[in-house]
C-alpha positions as CSV (number, residue, x, y, z in Angstrom):
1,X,20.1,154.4,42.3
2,X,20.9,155.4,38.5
3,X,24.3,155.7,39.8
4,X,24.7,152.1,41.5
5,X,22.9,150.9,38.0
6,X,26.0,152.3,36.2
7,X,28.6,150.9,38.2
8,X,27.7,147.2,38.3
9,X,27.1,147.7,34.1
10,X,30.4,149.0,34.0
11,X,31.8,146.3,36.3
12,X,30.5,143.3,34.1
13,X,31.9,144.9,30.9
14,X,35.2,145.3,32.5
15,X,35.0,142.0,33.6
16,X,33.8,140.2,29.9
17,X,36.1,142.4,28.4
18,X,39.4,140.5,30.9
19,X,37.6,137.1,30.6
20,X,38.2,137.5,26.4
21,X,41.6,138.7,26.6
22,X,42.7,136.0,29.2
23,X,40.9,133.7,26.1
24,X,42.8,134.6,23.2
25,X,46.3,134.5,25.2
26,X,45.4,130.7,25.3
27,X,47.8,128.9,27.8
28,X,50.7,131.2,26.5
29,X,53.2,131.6,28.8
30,X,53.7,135.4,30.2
31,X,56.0,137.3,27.7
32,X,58.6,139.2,29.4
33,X,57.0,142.3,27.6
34,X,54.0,142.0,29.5
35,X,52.2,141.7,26.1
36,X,49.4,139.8,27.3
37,X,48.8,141.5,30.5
38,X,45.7,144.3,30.2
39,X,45.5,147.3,31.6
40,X,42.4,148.1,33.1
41,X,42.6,151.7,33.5
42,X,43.2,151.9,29.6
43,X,40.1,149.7,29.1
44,X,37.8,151.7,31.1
45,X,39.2,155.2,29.3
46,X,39.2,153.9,26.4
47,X,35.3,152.8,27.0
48,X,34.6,155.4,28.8
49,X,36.4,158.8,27.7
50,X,35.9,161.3,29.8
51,X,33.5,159.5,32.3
52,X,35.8,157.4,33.6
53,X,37.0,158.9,36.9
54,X,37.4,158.2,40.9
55,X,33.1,159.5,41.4
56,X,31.6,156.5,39.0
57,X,34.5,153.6,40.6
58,X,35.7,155.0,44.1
59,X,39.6,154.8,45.0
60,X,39.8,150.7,46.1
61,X,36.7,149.5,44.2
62,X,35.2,149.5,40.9
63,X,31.7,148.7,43.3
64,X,31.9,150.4,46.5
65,X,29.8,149.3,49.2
66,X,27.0,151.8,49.4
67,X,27.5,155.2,52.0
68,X,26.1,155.2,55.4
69,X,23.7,156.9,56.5
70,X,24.7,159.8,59.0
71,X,22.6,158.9,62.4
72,X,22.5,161.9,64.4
73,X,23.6,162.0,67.9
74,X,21.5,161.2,70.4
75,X,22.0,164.0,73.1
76,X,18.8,164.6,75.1
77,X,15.7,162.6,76.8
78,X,14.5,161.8,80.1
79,X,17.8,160.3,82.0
80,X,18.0,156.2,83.1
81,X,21.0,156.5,85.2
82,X,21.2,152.6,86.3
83,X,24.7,152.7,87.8
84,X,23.2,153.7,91.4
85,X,21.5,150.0,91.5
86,X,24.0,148.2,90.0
87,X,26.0,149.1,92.6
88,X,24.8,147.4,95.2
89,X,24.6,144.4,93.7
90,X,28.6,144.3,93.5
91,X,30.6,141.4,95.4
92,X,33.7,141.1,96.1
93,X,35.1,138.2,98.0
94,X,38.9,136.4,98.6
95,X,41.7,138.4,99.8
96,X,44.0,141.1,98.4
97,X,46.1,139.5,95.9
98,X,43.2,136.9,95.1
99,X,40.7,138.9,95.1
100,X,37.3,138.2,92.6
101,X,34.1,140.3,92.0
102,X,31.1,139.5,90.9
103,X,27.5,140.7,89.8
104,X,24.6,139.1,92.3
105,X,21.2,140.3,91.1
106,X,18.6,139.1,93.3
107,X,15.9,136.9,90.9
108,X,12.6,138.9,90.3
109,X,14.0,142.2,91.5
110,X,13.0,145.4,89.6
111,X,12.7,149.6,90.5
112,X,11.7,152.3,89.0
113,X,14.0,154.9,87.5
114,X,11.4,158.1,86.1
115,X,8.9,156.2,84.6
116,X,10.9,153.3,83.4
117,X,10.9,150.2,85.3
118,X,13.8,148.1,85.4
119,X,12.9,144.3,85.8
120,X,15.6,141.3,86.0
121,X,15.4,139.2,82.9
122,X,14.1,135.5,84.1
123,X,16.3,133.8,81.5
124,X,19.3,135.9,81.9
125,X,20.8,136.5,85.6
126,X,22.8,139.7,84.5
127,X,20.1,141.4,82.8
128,X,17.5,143.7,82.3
129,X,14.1,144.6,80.7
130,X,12.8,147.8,80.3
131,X,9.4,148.4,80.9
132,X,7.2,151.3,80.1
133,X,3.7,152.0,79.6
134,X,3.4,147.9,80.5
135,X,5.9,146.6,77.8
136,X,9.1,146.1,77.1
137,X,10.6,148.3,74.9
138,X,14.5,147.1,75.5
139,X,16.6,144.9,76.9
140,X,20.5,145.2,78.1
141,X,22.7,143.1,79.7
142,X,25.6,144.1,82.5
143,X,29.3,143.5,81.7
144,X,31.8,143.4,84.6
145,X,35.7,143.8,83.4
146,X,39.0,144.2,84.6
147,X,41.1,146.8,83.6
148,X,44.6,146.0,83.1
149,X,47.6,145.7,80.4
150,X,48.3,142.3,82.2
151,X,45.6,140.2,80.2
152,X,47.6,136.9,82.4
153,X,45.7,138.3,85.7
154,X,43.0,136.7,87.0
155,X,42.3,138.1,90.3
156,X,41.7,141.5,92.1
157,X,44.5,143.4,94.6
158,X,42.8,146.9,96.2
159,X,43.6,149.9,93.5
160,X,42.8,147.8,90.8
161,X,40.4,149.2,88.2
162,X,37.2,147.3,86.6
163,X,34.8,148.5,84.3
164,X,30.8,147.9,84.2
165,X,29.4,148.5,81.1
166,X,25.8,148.4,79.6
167,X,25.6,146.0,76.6
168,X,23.3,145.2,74.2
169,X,22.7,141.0,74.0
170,X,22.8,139.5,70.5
171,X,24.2,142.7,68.6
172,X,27.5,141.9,67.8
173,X,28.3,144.3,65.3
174,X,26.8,148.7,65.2
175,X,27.6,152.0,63.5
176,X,28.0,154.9,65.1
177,X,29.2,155.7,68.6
178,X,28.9,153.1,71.2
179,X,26.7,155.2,73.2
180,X,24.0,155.7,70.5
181,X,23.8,152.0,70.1
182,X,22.9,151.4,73.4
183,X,20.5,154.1,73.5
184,X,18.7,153.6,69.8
185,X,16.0,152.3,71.6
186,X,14.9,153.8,74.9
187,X,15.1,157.1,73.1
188,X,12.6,156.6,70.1
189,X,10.3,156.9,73.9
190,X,11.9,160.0,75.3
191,X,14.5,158.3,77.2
192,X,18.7,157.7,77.5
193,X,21.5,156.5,79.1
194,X,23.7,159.3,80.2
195,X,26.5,157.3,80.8
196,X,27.0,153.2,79.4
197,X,30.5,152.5,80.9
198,X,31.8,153.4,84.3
199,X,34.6,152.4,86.4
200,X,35.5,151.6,89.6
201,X,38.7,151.3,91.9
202,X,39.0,147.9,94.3
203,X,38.6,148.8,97.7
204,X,36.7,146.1,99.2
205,X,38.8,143.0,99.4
206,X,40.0,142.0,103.1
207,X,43.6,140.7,104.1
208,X,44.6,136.6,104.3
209,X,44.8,135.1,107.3
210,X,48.7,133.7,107.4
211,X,48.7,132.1,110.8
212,X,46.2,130.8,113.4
213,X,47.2,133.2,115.8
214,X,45.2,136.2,113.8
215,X,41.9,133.6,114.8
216,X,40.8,134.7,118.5
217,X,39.7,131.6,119.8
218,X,35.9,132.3,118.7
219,X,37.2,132.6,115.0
220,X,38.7,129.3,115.4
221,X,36.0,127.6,117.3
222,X,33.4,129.0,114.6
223,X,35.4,127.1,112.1
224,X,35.5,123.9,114.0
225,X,31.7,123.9,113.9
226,X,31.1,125.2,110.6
227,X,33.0,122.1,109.3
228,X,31.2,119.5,111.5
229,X,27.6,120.9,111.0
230,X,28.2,120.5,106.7
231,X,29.2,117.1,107.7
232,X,26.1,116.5,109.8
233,X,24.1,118.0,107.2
234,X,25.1,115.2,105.2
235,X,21.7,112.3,105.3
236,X,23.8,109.3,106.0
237,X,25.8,111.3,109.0
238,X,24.7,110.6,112.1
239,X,27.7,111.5,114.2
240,X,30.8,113.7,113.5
241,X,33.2,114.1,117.0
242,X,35.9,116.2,116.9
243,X,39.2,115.1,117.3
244,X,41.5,117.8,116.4
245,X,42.7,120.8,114.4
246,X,45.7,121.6,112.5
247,X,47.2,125.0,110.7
248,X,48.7,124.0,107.4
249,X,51.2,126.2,105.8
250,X,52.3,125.7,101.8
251,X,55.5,124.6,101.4
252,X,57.7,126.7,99.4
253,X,58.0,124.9,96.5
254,X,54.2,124.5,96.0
255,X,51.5,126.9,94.6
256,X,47.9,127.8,95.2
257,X,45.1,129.6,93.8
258,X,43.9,131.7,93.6
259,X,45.6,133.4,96.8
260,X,45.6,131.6,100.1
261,X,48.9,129.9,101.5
262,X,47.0,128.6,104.7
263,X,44.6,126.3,105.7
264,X,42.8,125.1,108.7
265,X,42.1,120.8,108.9
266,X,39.8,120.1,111.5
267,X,39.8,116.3,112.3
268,X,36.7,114.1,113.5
269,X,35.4,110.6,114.0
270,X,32.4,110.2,112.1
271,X,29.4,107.5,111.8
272,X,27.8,107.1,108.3
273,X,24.7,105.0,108.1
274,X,24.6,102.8,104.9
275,X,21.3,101.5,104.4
276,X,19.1,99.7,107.7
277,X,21.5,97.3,107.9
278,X,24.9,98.3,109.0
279,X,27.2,101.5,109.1
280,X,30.5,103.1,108.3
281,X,32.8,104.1,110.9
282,X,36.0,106.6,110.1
283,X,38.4,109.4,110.3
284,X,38.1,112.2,108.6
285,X,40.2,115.4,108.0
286,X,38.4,118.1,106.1
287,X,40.4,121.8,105.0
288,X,39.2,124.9,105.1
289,X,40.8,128.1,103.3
290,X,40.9,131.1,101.7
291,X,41.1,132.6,105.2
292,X,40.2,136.5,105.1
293,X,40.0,139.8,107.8
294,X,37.8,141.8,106.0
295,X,37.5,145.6,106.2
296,X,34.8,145.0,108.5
297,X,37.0,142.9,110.9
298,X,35.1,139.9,110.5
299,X,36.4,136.5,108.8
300,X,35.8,134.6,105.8
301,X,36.2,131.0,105.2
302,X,35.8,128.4,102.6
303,X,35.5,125.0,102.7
304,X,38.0,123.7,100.3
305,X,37.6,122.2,97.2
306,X,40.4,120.5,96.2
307,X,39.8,116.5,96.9
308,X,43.4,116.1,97.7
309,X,42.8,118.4,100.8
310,X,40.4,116.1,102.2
311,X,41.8,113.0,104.3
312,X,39.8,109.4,105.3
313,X,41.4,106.7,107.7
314,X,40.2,103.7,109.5
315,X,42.4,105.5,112.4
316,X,43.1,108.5,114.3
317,X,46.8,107.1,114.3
318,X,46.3,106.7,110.1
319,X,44.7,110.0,110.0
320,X,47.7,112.0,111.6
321,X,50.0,110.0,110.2
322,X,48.0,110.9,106.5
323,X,48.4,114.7,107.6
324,X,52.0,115.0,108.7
325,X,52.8,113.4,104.9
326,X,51.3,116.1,103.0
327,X,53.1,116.8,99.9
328,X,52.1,120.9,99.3
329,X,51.4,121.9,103.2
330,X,53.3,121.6,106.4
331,X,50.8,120.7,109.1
332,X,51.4,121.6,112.9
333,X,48.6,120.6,115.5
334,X,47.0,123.7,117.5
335,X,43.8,121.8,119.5
């Protein structure tokens, strides 16, 4: 303290003692001499003899911020190793190539892990509480990463690498090793993370459908129904008829993310009911992509989002006509 005392009284001096020489130059310009300049290392010895040195005013400071305080590392404690339920809360879905992978923690789940309970955060749906003796004595949240040099990539191929990592929400900023931070809490109660990173290799994404001839007729019938039952769980539909399908390849000139170059349109004739009073009759083409085999063998599907791959005619004859025209996909009719 004496010694922090000293340093900001010889701080002010030095700096009264520049404001008074800066005062008597006046608005002089700069002599080539360097008459005017003052040397601040010859101030502070001439002040200060023999007690001017580099332990009163540091190397880079004549204040230096105050030392740290050495926190010791935290190396023992009852083990929380979380990464065995995270795990199966991992998703991966798309196809190699563009592939994406996310965290899904069911709401209100919570285990036990040797004593400590391990509750989802209502507020937060990547997070946790810690519970012990009935309260919470920490919080963390779960960070999912890729691992790559190309920070342009957005999706996932099989071999990629991704990281999930314990974090701490709201602390921007610690001291110390990263691990220590995480655990400064859980071990003033006996208890530590062993590990608070770990990755992971992509195994799990499935393969894109390219043509309609992967489908066994099952697959394709499955879609055919999928799309005409979300368009029958609309309220106003009261009829949706199928009238055909089509396989839709992208042309070569056109792009799509964030993998698939195929689609499905199933075509139907559809009743809307507007009101008591009268109803809408049309033709309707709806896509569906992001067509995958997974490991498992089974498919995938979307239902795409992109408006422009959704079609409305007053006709069949319009409809087809609407489809053959796409700009980004060729279209060929398979049933």
């Amino acid at each position: 303290m004496f010694k922090k005392s000293v340093r900001c009284l010889l701080a002010s001096a030095l700096s009264l003692i520049v404001l008074f020489s800066f005062a008597a130059c006046g608005n002089k310009e700069e002599s080539k001499d360097d008459e005017y300049l003052v040397d601040e290392d010859y101030l502070l010895e001439e002040l200060f003899g023999d007690d001017y040195n580099d332990d009163y005013f540091g190397q880079s400071s004549l204040v230096p911020d105050e030392e740290e305080e050495e926190k010791p590392q935290l190396t023992d404690g009852t083990e929380l190793d979380i990464y065995p339920i995270i795990e199966q809360f991992i998703v991966y879905s798309g196809g190699n190539g563009g592939g994406q992978i996310e965290l899904k923690i069911p709401e209100g789940f919570y285990q036990e892990i040797n004593g400590c309970y391990f509750k989802a955060n209502e507020y937060y749906d990547k997070a946790f509480n810690i519970i012990y003796n009935n309260e919470v004595i920490d919080e963390f949240a779960i960070g999912l990463y890729m691992v790559t040099e190309d920070y342009s990539k957005e999706y996932y191929s099989n071999g990629d690498v991704f990281k999930i990592e314990i974090e701490r929400p709201g602390y921007s900023s610690y001291s110390g090793s990263y691990q220590d931070h995480i655990n400064e809490n859980i071990y003033k109660h006996g208890f530590i993370f062993p590990q608070v990173e770990k990755l992971y290799t992509v195994s799990g994404l499935g393969e894109y459908i390219t043509s309609y001839t992967q489908l066994s007729a099952e697959e394709l019938e499955n879609i055919k129904n999928f799309v005409i039952n979300d368009e029958l769980s609309d309220d106003y539909c009261n009829l949706a008829e199928l009238k055909g399908c089509y396989e839709g390849k992208i042309k070569p000139f056109a792009t799509t993310e964030p993998g698939s170059k195929f689609v499905i349109y199933v075509t139907f004739y559809s009743v809307h009911y507007q009101g008591a009073f009268y109803e809408t009759n049309q033709y309707k083409a709806v896509a569906v992509n992001e067509i995958v085999r997974k490991p498992d063998g089974t498919i995938s599907f979307e239902k795409c989002s992109s408006w422009f791959l959704g079609a409305i005619e007053e006709t069949l004859e319009g409809l087809e006509e609407n489809i053959s025209s796409h700009e980004e996909y060729d279209f060929v009719k398979i049933g």
